[in-house]
Structures are given as structure tokens and as C-alpha cells.
C-alpha positions as CSV (number, residue, x, y, z in Angstrom):
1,X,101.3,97.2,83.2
2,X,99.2,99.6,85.1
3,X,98.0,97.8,88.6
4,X,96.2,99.3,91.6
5,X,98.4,100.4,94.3
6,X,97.8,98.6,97.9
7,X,97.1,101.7,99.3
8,X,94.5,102.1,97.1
9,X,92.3,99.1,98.1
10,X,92.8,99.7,101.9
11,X,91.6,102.8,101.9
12,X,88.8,101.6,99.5
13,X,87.8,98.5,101.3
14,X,88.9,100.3,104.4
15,X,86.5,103.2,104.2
16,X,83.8,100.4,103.5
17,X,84.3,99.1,106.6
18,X,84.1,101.5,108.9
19,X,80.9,102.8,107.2
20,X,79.9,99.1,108.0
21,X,78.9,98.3,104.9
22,X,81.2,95.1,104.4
23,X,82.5,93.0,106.7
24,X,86.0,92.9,108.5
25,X,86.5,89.1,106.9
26,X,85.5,90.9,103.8
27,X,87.8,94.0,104.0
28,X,90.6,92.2,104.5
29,X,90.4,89.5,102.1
30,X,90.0,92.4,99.3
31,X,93.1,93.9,100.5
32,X,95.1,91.4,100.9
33,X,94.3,89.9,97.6
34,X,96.9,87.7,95.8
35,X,99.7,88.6,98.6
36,X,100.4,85.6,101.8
37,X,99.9,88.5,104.5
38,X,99.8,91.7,105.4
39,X,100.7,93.1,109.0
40,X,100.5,96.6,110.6
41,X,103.8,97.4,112.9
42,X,103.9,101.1,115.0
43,X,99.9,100.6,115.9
44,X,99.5,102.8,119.4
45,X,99.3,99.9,122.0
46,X,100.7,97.7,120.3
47,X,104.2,95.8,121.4
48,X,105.0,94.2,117.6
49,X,103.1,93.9,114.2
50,X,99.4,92.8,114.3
51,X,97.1,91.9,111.6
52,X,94.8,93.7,109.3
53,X,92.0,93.0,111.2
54,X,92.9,94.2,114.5
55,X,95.0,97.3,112.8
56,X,91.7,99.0,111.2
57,X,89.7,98.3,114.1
58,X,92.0,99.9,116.6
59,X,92.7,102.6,114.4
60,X,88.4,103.3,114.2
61,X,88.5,103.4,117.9
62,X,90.7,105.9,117.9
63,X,88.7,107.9,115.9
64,X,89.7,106.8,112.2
65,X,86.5,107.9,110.5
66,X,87.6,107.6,107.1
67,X,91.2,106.7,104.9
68,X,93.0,108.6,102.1
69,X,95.3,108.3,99.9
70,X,98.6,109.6,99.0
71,X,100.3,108.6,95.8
72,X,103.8,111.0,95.4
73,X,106.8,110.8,93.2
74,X,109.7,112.7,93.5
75,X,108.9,116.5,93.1
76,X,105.1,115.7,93.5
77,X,104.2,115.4,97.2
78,X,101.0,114.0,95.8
79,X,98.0,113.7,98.5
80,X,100.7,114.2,101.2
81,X,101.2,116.7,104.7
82,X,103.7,115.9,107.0
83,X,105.9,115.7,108.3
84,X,108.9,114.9,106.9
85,X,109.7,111.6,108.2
86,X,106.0,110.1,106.7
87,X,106.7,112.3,103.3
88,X,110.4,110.3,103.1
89,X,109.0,107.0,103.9
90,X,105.9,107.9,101.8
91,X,108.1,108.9,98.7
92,X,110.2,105.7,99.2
93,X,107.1,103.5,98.6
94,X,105.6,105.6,96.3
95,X,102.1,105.2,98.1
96,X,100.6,105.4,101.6
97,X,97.4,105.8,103.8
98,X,96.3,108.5,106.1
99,X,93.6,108.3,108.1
100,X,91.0,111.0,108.5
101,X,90.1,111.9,112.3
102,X,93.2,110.3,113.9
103,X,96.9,111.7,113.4
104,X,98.0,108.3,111.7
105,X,99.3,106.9,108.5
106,X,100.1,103.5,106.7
107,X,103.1,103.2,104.5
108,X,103.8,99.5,103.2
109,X,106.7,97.6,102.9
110,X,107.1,94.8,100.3
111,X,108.8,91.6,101.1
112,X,109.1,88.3,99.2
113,X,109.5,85.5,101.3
114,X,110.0,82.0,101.3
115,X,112.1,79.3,99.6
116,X,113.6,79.5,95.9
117,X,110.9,78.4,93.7
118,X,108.0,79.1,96.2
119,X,108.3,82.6,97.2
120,X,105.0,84.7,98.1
121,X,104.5,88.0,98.8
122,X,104.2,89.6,102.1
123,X,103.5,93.4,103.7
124,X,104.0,95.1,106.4
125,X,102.5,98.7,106.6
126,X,104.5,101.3,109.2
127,X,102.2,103.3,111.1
128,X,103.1,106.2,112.1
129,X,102.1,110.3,112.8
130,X,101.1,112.8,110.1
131,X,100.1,116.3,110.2
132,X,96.7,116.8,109.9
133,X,96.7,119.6,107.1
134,X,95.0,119.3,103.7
135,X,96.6,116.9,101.3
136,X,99.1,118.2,98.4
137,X,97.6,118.6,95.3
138,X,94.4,116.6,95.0
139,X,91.8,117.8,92.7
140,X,88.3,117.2,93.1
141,X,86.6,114.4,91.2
142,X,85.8,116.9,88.5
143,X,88.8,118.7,88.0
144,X,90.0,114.8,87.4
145,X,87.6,113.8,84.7
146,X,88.4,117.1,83.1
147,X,92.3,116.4,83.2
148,X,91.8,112.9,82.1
149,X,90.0,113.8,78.8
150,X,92.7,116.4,78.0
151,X,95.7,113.2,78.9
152,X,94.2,110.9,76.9
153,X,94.1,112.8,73.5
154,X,97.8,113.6,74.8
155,X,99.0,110.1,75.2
156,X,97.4,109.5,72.3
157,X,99.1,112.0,70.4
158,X,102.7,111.1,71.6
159,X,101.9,107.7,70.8
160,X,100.9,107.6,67.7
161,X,103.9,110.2,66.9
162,X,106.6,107.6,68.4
163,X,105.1,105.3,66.3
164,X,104.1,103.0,69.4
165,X,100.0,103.1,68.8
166,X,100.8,100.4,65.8
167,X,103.8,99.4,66.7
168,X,102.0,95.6,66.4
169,X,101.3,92.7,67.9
170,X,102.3,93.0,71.3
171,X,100.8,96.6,72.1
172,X,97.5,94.9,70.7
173,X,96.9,92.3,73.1
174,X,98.2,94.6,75.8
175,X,95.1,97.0,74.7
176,X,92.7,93.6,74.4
177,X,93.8,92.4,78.2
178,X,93.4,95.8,79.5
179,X,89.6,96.1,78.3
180,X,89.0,92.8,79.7
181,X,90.0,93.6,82.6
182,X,87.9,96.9,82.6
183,X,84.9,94.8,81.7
184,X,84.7,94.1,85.3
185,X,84.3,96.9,86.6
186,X,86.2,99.6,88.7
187,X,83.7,99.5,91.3
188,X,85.0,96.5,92.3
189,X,88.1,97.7,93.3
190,X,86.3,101.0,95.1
191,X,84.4,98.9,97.3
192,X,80.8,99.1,97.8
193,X,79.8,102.7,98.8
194,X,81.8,104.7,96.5
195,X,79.9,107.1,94.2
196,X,80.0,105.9,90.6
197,X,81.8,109.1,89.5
198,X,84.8,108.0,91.2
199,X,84.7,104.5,89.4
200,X,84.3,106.4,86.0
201,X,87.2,108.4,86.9
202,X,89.2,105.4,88.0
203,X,89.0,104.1,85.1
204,X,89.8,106.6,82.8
205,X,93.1,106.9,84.6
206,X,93.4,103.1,84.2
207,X,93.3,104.1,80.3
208,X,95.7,106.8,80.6
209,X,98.2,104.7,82.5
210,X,98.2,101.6,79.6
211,X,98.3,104.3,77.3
212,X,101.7,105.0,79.4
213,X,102.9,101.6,80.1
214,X,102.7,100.9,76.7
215,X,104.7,103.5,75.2
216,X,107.5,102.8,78.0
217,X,107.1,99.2,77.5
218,X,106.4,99.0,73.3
219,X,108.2,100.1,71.1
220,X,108.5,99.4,67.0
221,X,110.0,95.8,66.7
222,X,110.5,96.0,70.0
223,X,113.5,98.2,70.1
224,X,113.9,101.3,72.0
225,X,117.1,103.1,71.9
226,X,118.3,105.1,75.0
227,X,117.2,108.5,73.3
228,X,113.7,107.2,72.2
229,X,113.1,106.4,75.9
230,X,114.4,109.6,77.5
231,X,111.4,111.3,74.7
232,X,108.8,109.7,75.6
233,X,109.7,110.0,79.4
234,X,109.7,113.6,78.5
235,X,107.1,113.9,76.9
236,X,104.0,111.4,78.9
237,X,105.8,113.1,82.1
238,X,102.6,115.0,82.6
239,X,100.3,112.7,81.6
240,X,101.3,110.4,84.2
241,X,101.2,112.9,86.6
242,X,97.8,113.5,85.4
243,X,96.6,109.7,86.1
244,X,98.4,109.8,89.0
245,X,95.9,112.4,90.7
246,X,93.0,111.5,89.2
247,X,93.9,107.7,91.1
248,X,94.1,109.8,94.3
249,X,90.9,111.2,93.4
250,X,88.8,108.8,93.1
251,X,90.0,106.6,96.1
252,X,89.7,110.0,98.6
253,X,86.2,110.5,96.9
254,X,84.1,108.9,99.6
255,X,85.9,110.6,102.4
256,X,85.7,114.0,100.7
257,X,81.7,113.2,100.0
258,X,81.5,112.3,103.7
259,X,83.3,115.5,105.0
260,X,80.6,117.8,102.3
261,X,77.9,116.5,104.1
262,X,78.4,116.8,107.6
């Protein structure tokens, strides 16, 4: 099922912070969210692993003036610039943060922890350098919406012609939890601040990316043979990538409003 990536509500919730719009108890309750903790390990003048708290703030007195993100797969260095060592450790996690004024990113590190039976989840995001160069292959938030509209008759197309769109009960309630969950609102997750473009756009990708899960998830009666799967992969390749950037977009939407207007 299509969830938001960490590094999404960091930079979100981060980005709200440092325009001081919510607080730092604030910030990092959103961030943390369901997971036990979350610690930042690399921070300049720092011996070992701090928390969130401390992390953001030292990073805005460096000069962090606002946070992006970076969301690649392999052969898509999506919202990525160097160098290579943050790119590989980037690509491993499949997400990261860069910061905007300082030289610095976040990549995180998922651990589960704890005794059988009672086992919570816990982060640690590695800071470390970037190049400051623009990031690979972000559109703007309009170039997004556009690309969204176009994936969505797509993934709608592919679906219904893998027979997956009906393929019963489970794909139903999958779509019912999904709008549910939209019923509250993407803004939520963009933090206060964000312009409401970027929600809208946010949650069209949401859309596309059920539209996704489902058809890698779904199929009829439940079966998928090993050629079925290798289609659709094939074929909702793009689409993803599609979502994928228009997630990137909408997070990096209030820096890239910030840095129009200056």
C-alpha cells in the first residue's frame, strides 16, 4: 500500500519549523509518528547520534534555510546531486533529505528493535555532505499535475486490461481504505505552510500509487503468475516513475516558492 516516505514528512514538518510556524515539540512528534525514535548520527559537532530536536536546530544554525527531497530508484537519480557516496547511500534507502543553504543531507536507516513479540521501530538518519547543484529531474508543481492526469488514465488503462480494476473484493476495500484515508486531507501530511497546489498534487500521486500497489498486489482470484507480474511491472514502470516525481514535487514546493520570491 502506498505510504509517505520519512523523508517526506521531515522535510515537510521540517521546513515548517524553521519558517516558525510550528513548534519543535510539534515538528518532531509529526515526524516521528508511529516509530519509538529517531536519531541524527554525522551532525557537524557532534561526537555520536543526537535527537531530532537538537539535529534540525543545529542544522538551521548552520544556515539550513529550507529541506528537500530526494526520492531515486535505480536508473532515476530522482531529486538527487552528489556526490557519489550520498547518491549510493541515497539509492540504498530509496529516500533522503537535503538541506537548502548548508552542504548537508539526511539519509535514514530502519531498524526494528526490541524483544520477539514487542519489537518497535527505530531510525537513524546519516548526515552527511552533498553537492550543492540543482536536483535531478524534479518538475515543477505544474509539470506534476500535468503528468499525473496523463498516469492516471494510464494506470487505469493497464488495469482494467490485466483484468485487476474488478478483479473483486479485495481491490475494493483497498480503493474504500484509500479514500478514507484521503478524506483527511494531504495537507496534513505537508505541514502548515505549504501551498494547497502541492496538497492537490500529493494526492493525486497518492491515487496513482494505489492504482499501482494494487495491480502489483491484486490480481484475479488472487493469483498472479510470474509472467503476469513481469507485464504489469513493464507496463506501470512509468507511471510510478510519474508518482514518484510528482511526491518530490510537492514536498520541495515550499522551498522552491521560497527561493521565487527572494
Amino acid at each position: 500500500m502506498f505510504t509517505e516516505p520519512r523523508s517526506g514528512l521531515l522535510a515537510a514538518w521540517g521546513n515548517a519549523l524553521l519558517a516558525g510556524i510550528v513548534s519543535p515539540d510539534d515538528a518532531v512528534l509529526a515526524i516521528v509518528g508511529e516509530d519509538a525514535v529517531h536519531r541524527v548520527e554525522g551532525l557537524p559537532g557532534e561526537a555520536g547520534p543526537v535527537g531530532l530536536t537538537l539535529a534540525l536546530g543545529r542544522l538551521r544554525r548552520l544556515g539550513a534555510t529550507g529541506f528537500r527531497v530526494a526520492m531515486p530508484a535505480p536508473g532515476h537519480p530522482l531529486g538527487l546531486s552528489g556526490p557519489p557516496e550520498f547518491n549510493a547511500r541515497a539509492l540504498d534507502a530509496g529516500e533522503a533529505v537535503i538541506a537548502s543553504g548548508v552542504s548537508f543531507g539526511l539519509v535514514p536507516e530502519v531498524y526494528e528493535a526490541g524483544p520477539a513479540g514487542d519489537l518497535h521501530v527505530e531510525v537513524v538518519w546519516h548526515c552527511l555532505a552533498v553537492r550543492g547543484a540543482p536536483p535531478a529531474d524534479v518538475p515543477s508543481l505544474g509539470e506534476a499535475e500535468r503528468e499525473l492526469a496523463e498516469a492516471l488514465r494510464e494506470a487505469a488503462a493497464v488495469l482494467s486490461g490485466l483484468d485487476v480494476a474488478g478483479s473483486g473484493p479485495v481491490a475494493a476495500a483497498a480503493i474504500d481504505a484509500y479514500r478514507a484515508r484521503a478524506e483527511v486531507g494531504s495537507g496534513d501530511v505537508l505541514a502548515p505552510g505549504y501551498p494547497a497546489r502541492a496538497a492537490r498534487v500529493l494526492e493525486l500521486a497518492r491515487r496513482v500509487g494505489l492504482l499501482v500497489a494494487m495491480a502489483y498486489e491484486h490480481g484475479p482470484g488472487g493469483a498472479v503468475s510470474a509472467s503476469e507480474m513481469a507485464a504489469r511491472v513493464e507496463a506501470l514502470r512509468p507511471v510510478e516513475r510519474v508518482a514518484r516525481r510528482a511526491q518530490v514535487a510537492a514536498y520541495n514546493a515550499y522551498v522552491e516558492e521560497r527561493e521565487r520570491h527572494r
